[in-house]
C-alpha positions in Angstrom: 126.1 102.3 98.2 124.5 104.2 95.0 124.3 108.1 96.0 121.9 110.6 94.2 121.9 114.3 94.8 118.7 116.9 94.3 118.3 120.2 94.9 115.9 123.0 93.8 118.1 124.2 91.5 118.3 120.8 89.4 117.1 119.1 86.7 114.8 115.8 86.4 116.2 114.7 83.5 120.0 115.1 84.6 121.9 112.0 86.1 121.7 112.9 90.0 124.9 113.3 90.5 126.2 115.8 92.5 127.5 118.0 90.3 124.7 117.7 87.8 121.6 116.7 90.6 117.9 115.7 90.5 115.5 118.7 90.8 112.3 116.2 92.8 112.3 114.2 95.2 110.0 111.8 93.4 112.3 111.8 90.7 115.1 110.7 92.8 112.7 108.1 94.8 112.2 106.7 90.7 115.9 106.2 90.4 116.2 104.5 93.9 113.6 102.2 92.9 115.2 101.2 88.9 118.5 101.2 90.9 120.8 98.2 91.8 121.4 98.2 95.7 121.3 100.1 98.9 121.0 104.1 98.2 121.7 107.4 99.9 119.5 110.3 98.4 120.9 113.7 99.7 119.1 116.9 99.5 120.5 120.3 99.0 119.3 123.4 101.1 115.9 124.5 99.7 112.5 124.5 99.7 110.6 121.4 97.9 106.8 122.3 97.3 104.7 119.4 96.6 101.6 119.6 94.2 100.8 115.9 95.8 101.8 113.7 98.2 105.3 111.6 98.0 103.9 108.4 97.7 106.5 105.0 99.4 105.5 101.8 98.6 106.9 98.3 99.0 109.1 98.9 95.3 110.6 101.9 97.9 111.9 99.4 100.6 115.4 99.4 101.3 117.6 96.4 99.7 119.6 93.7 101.0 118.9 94.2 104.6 120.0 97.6 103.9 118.0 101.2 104.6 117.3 103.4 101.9 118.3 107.1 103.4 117.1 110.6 102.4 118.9 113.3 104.1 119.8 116.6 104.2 123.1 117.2 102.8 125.8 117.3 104.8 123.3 115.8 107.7 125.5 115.3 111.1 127.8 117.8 110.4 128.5 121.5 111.4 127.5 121.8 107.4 124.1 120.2 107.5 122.0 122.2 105.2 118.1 123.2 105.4 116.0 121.1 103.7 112.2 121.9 104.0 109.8 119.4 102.4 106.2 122.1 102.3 102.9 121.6 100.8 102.2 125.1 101.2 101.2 127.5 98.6 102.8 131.3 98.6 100.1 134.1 98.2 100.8 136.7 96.0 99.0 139.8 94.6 98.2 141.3 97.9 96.0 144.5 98.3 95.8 147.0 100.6 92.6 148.4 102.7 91.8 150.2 106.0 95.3 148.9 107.2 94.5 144.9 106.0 95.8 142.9 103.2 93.7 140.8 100.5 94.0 138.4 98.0 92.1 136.2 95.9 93.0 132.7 95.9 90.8 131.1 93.6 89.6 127.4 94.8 92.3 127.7 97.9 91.2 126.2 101.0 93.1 126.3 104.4 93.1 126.5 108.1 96.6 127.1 108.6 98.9 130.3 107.3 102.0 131.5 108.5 103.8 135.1 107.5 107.6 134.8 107.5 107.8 131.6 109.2 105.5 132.6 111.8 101.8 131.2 112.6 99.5 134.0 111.6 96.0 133.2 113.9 92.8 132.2 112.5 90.6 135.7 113.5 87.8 135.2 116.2 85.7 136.5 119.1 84.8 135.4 122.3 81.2 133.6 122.2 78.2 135.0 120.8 76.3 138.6 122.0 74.3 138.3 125.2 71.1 136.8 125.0 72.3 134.6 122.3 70.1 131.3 122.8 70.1 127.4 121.1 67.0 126.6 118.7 66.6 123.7 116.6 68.5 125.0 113.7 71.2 126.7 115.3 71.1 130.0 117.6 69.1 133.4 117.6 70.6 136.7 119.0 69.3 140.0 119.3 69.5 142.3 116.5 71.8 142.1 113.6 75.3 140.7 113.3 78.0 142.7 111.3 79.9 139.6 109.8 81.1 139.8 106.4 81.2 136.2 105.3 78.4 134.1 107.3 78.8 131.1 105.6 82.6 130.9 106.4 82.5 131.0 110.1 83.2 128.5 112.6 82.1 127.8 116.0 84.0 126.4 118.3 82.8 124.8 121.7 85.8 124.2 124.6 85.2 122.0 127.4 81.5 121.1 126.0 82.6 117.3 127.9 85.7 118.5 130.6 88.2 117.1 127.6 86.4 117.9 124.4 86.8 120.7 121.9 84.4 120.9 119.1 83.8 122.5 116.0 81.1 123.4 113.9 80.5 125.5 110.6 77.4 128.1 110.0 75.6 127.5 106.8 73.9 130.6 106.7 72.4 133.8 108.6 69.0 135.0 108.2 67.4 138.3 109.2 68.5 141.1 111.8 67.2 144.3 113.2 64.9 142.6 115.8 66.8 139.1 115.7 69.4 137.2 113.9 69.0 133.5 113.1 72.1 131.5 113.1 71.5 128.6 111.0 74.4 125.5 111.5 75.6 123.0 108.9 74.6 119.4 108.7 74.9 116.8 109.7 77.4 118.3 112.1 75.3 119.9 114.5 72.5 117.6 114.7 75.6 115.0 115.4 75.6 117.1 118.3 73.2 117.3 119.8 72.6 113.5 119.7 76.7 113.1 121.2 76.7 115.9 123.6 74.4 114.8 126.8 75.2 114.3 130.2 74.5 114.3 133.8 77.1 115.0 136.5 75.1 115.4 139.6 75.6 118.9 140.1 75.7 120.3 135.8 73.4 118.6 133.4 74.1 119.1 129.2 71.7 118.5 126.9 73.3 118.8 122.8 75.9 121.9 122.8 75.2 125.0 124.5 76.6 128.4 123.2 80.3 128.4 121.6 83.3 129.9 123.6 84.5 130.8 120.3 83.5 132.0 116.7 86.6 132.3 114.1 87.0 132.7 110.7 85.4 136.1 109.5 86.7 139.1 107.8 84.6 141.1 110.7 87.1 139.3 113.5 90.5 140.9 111.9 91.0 143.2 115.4 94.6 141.8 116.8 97.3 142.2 114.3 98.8 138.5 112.8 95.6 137.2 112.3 93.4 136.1 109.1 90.2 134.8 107.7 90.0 132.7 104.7 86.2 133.7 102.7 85.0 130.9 101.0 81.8 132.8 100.4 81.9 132.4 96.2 83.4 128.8 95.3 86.8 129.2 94.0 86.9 132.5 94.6 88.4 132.8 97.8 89.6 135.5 99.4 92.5 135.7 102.2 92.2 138.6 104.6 95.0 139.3 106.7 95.4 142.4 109.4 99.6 142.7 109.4 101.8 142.8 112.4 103.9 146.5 112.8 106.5 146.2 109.7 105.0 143.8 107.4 104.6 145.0 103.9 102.8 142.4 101.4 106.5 143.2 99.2 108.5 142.1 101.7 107.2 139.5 103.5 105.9 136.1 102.6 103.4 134.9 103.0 102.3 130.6 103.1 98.9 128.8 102.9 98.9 125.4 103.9 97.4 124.2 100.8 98.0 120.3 101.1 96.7 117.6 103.7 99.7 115.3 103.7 103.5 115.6 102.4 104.3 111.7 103.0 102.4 108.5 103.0 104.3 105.3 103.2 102.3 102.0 101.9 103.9 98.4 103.3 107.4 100.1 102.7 110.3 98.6 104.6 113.8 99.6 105.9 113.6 103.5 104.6 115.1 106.3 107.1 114.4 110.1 106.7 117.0 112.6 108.3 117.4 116.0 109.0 114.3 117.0 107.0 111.8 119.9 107.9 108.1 118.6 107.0 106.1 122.2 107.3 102.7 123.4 106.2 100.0 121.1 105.8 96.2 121.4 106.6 93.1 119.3 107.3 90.1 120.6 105.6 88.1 117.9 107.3 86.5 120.8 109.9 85.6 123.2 107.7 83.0 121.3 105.6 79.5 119.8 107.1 80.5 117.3 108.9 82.8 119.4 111.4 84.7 118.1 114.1 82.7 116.7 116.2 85.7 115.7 119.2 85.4 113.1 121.8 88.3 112.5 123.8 92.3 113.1 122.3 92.5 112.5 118.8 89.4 110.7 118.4 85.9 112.0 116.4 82.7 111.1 115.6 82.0 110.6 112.1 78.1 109.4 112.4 77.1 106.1 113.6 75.8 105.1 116.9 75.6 106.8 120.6 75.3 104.6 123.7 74.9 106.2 127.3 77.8 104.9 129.7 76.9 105.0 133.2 79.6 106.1 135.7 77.3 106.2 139.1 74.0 104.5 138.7 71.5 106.8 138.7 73.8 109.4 139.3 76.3 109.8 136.9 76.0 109.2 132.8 76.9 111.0 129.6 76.9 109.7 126.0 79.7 108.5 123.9 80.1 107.2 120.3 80.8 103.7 119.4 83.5 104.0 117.5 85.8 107.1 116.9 88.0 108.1 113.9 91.7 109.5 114.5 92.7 112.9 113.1 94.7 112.2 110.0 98.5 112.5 110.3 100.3 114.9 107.8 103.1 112.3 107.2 101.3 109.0 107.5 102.7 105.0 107.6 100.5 102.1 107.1 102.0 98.5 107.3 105.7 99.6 107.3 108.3 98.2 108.6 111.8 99.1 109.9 111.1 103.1 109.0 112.9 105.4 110.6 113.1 109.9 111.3 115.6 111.1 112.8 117.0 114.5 113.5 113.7 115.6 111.8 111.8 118.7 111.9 107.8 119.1 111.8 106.5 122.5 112.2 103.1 124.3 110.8 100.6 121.0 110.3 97.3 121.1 110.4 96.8 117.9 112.1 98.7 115.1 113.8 103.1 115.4 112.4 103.6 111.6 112.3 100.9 108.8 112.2 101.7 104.9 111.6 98.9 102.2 111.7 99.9 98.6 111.6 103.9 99.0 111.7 106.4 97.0 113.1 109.6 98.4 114.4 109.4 102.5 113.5 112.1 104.8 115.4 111.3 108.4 115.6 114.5 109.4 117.7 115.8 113.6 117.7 112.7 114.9 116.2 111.5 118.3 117.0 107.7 118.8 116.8 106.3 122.4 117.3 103.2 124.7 116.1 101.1 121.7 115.4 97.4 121.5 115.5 97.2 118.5 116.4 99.6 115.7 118.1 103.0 114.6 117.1 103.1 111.1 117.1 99.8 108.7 116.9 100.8 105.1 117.0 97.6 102.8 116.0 98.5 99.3 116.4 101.9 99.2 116.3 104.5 96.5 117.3 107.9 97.2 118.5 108.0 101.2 117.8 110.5 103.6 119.5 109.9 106.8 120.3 113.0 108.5 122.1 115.1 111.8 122.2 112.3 114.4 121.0 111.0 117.7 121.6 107.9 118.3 121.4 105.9 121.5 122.4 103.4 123.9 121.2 100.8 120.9 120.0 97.4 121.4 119.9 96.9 124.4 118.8 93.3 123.5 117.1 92.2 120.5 118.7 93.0 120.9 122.1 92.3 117.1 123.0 95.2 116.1 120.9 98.1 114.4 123.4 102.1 114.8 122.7 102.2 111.4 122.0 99.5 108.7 121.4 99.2 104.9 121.5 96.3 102.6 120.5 96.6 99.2 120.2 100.2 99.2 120.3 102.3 96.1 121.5 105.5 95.8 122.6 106.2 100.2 122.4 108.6 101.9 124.3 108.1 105.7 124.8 111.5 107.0 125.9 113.5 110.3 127.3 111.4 112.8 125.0 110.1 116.4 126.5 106.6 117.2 125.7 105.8 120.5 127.4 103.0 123.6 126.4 100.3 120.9 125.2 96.7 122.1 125.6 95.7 118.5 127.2 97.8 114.7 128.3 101.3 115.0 127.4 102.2 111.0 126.5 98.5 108.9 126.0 98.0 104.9 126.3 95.1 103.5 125.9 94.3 99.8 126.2 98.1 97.5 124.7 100.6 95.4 125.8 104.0 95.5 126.9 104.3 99.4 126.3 107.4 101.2 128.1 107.4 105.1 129.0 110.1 105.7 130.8 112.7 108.4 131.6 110.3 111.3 130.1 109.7 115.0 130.9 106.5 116.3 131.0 105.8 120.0 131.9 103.2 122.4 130.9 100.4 120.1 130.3 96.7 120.2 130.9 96.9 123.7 129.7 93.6 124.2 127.9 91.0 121.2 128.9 90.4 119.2 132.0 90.7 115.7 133.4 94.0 114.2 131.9 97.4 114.3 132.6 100.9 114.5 132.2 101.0 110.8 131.2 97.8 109.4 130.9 96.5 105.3 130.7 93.2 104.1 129.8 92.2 100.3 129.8 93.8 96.8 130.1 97.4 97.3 129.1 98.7 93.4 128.6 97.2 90.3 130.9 100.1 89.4 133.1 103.5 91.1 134.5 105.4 90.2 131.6 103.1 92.5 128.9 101.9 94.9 131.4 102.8 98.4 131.1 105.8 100.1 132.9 105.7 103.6 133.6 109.2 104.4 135.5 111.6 107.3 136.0 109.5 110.0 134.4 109.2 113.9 135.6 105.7 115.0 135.2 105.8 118.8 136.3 103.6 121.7 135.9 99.9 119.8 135.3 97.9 123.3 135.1 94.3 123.3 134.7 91.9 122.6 137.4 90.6 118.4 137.0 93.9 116.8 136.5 95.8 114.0 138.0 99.5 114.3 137.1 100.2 110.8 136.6 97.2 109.3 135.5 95.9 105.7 135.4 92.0 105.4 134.4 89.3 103.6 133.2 89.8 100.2 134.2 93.8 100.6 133.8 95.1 97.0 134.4 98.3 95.3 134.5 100.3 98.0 135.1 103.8 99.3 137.1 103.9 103.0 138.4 107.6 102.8 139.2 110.1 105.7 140.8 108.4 108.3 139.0 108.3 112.2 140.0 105.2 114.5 140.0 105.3 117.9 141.3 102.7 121.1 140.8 99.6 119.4 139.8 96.1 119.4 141.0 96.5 115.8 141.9 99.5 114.2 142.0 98.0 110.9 141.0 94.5 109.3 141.4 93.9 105.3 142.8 90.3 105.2 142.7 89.0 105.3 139.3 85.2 103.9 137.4 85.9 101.1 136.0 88.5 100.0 138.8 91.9 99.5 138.4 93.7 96.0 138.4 96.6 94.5 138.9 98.0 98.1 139.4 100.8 98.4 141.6 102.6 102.2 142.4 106.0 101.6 143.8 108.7 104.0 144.5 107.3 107.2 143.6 107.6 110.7 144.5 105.3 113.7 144.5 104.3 116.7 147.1 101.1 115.8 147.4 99.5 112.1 148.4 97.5 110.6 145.2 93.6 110.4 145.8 92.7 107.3 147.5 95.7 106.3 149.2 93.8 106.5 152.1 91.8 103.6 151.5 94.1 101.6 148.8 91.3 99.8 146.7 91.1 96.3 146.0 93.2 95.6 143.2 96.0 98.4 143.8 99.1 97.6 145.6 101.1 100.8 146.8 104.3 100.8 148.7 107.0 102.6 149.3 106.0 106.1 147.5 107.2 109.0 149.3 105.0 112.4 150.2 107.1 115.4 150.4 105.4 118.7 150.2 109.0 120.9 150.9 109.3 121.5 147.5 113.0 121.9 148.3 113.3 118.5 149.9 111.2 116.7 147.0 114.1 118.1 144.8 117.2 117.0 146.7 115.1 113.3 146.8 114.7 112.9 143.4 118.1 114.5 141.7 118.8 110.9 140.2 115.1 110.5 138.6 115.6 114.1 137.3 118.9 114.2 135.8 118.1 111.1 133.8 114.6 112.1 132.7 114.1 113.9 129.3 116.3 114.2 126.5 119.3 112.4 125.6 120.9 115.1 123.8 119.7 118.6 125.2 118.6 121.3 123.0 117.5 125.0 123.2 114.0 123.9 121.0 113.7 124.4 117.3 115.5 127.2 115.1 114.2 130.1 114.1 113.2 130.4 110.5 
């Protein structure tokens, strides 16, 4: 086994030894890849800033049916140091003014900053002034508006559908004194108004009404820990921050997430990464003309055609897109195989932490996700992936549709013992698969933001018999907050599936049988919650239910289900990730 050492402190052109280490990580990739054998990379405590991506190929795999490993040094051990692989960028050359900081940034773009290790919040207000009303072009409102850099701001519009968040950029503001004209960029708002139509019976929607939210301009910076980026004059930006009590630009510091992804992996095979911190990445995607135009968890639509699904003939219809794209991970696989994270960290991303497409055989076990924007984990036709032993919380944070964890496509995935709790939507998503496992998870503190989901969530056929079908068994789902949810939730013409020994407690419905389209070859066995699932009344055609227990003494649902507790969540407990 060849060992190479790098730390911050070293030098590319020295052997990587230890004594005399690597100063890159792509320098010490090089070396594995000219090497002879299996390799151990270990990385000394530091900081790595990337000015691109760390690119894996398939001259990166592992040799000899033997993983290549990069890992913090001394990783397992009371001596494991703190290795932080950021593509943020440091802002210096602050100014002071009425109380806020400045700096120019040149050509920097970003969504995401964080002071001292903290997340500093993007500035905003609450909607638009009464009287505000939709035209063709945008909005008008009553006399003038007092924002400092129009053409910067964002609109944001939560619960447009009951689980959509979008977002969409001003291109300009014309007038005042008698009325204001709020002009919106395209394509993304005509997108729009085309996506956003529906009739529920008792609310109609026609395009997007007024935004709950407007973020993003120097005029915002009220609440202390908050910023605006003004992108006003290309590449000459200028970051505006409004400081918490006892920061001073000298003494704290300051990070813009200045890149979109730290790690991409192309057909690699049998690499492992452990006890790394990936931190401080963005997603620029929203903030151009195009927007984010959300449909349902980390799916958008990026143009292309609209068809009207109806739920209740002539009663109940809305629009959806044809196809969706997937918000972009920040560390992102693509036809790997045998790739593994463990004992990871990935904290401050502006999009998904970890995305594989087309991978066989990925383990993602002891990870801790936190202050994410968007998921942790997106799996996108995967085979043979676990997922086990992580913490994830505080996901979200921008695109509130964004599950825990997510599976597309997958076959043959098991989602096991993790804890996903403080997510603004579904804690663990599958949609239509086969032979997916969740088992012996903890959800709590989901549904926070939007509506209709739940702690574990399954859309569409998942296999064609018993022996591919899904299994869902020994899972807590606690805590499903927001009005609209089903804590355990099997939808849209869910098929092939086992609900077995689970436990939900505190949500607005424990679990729902009676879905559009119907469920199939779905059989609830075994399972506890305080309140009966909707339609278990009347057990539709195609559901089998037996032998689930109703107990609404929350202190005799607890005593029932001890085993199912103790054994649900993580393997190794944890307090949650360190402080920086």
């Amino acid at each position: 086994m060849t060992e190479f050492y790098v730390a911050v402190t070293g030098d590319d052109s020295a052997p990587g030894t230890e004594q005399r280490p690597f100063a890159s990580l792509d320098r010490a990739r090089s070396a594995v890849r000219h090497g002879a054998g299996p390799a151990v990379v270990h990385l000394r405590a530091g900081t790595y800033t990337l000015d691109e991506p760390l690119e894996f190929t398939a001259d990166d795999s592992g040799r000899d049916g033997r993983p290549v490993i990069y890992q913090a040094f001394g990783y397992g051990t009371g001596a494991q140091e703190r290795v932080v692989i950021s593509g943020g960028a440091e802002i210096a050359g602050w100014r002071e003014r009425d109380g806020r900081w400045q700096a120019d940034v040149g050509g920097l773009d970003t969504r995401q900053v964080a002071v001292d290790g903290r997340r500093a919040e993007r500035a905003g207000i609450d909607g638009l002034p009464p009287g505000a009303r939709r035209t063709d072009t945008g909005y008008r409102v009553a006399g003038r508006l007092d924002w400092q850099a129009p053409s910067s701001v964002e609109f944001v519009y939560r619960g447009i559908y009951p689980w959509t968040e979008a977002r969409c950029g001003v291109s300009e503001v014309r007038g005042g004194g008698a009325g204001t004209e709020i002009v919106m960029a395209r394509p993304a708002f005509g997108w729009a108004v085309r996506l956003y139509n529906y009739d529920f019976e008792y609310q109609r929607l026609t395009g997007p009404g007024l935004p709950t939210r407007v973020e993003n301009d120097p005029a915002f910076l009220t609440s202390p820990g908050t910023f605006a980026l003004d992108r006003t004059h290309p590449n000459h930006h200028v970051l505006h921050y409004l400081p918490r009590p006892g920061e001073h630009p000298a003494r704290t510091r300051v990070v813009a997430a200045a890149r979109e992804s730290l790690l991409r992996l192309t057909g690699t095979r049998d690499v492992g990464f452990r006890g790394l911190v990936f931190a401080d990445a963005t997603w620029l995607r929203p903030s151009g003309d195009r927007g984010f135009l959300h449909y349902h968890g980390s799916g958008y639509y990026d143009g292309g055609d609209i068809y009207t699904e109806v739920l209740i003939e002539g009663r109940q219809w809305l629009t959806v897109p044809t196809e969706t794209a997937t918000i972009p991970a920040c560390v992102t696989l693509q036809q790997t195989r045998g790739i593994s994270f463990e004992g990871c960290r990935f904290t401050r991303l502006g999009a998904t932490a970890l995305g594989s497409t087309a991978g066989t055989n990925l383990v993602v076990r002891g990870c801790d996700f936190d202050t994410l924007a968007a998921s942790a984990v997106t799996l996108t036709g995967d085979s043979a992936a676990l997922i086990e032993d992580n913490l994830i919380q505080d996901i979200g944070l921008d695109y509130s549709g964004s599950p825990g964890i997510g599976l597309l496509g997958t076959t043959d995935c098991v989602v096991a013992h993790n804890r996903v709790s403080d997510v603004p939507h579904c804690g663990i998503v599958a949609g239509p698969g086969s032979g997916t496992r969740i088992s012996h998870n903890h959800t709590d503190r989901t549904m926070g933001v939007l509506a209709d989901g739940g702690g574990i969530y399954l859309a569409g056929p998942q296999g064609d018999s018993p022996s591919n079908g899904a299994v869902i068994r020994g899972n807590l789902i606690e805590n499903t907050r927001t009005p609209y949810n089903f804590g355990l939730y099997t939808d849209y013409g869910a098929a092939w599936v086992l609900v077995d020994g689970n436990v939900v407690a505190h949500a607005d419905n424990s679990a729902v049988l009676q879905v559009t389209p119907p469920l199939d070859h779905v059989v609830y066995r075994g399972n506890f919650w305080d309140s009966d699932p909707v339609g278990s009344s009347a057990i539709p055609e195609g559901v089998t239910y037996t032998d689930n227990t109703t107990l609404t003494d929350e202190d005799r649902l607890h005593a029932a289900t001890t085993a199912i507790r103790e054994r649900a969540g993580l393997l190794r407990p944890r307090p949650g990730p360190p402080a920086e």
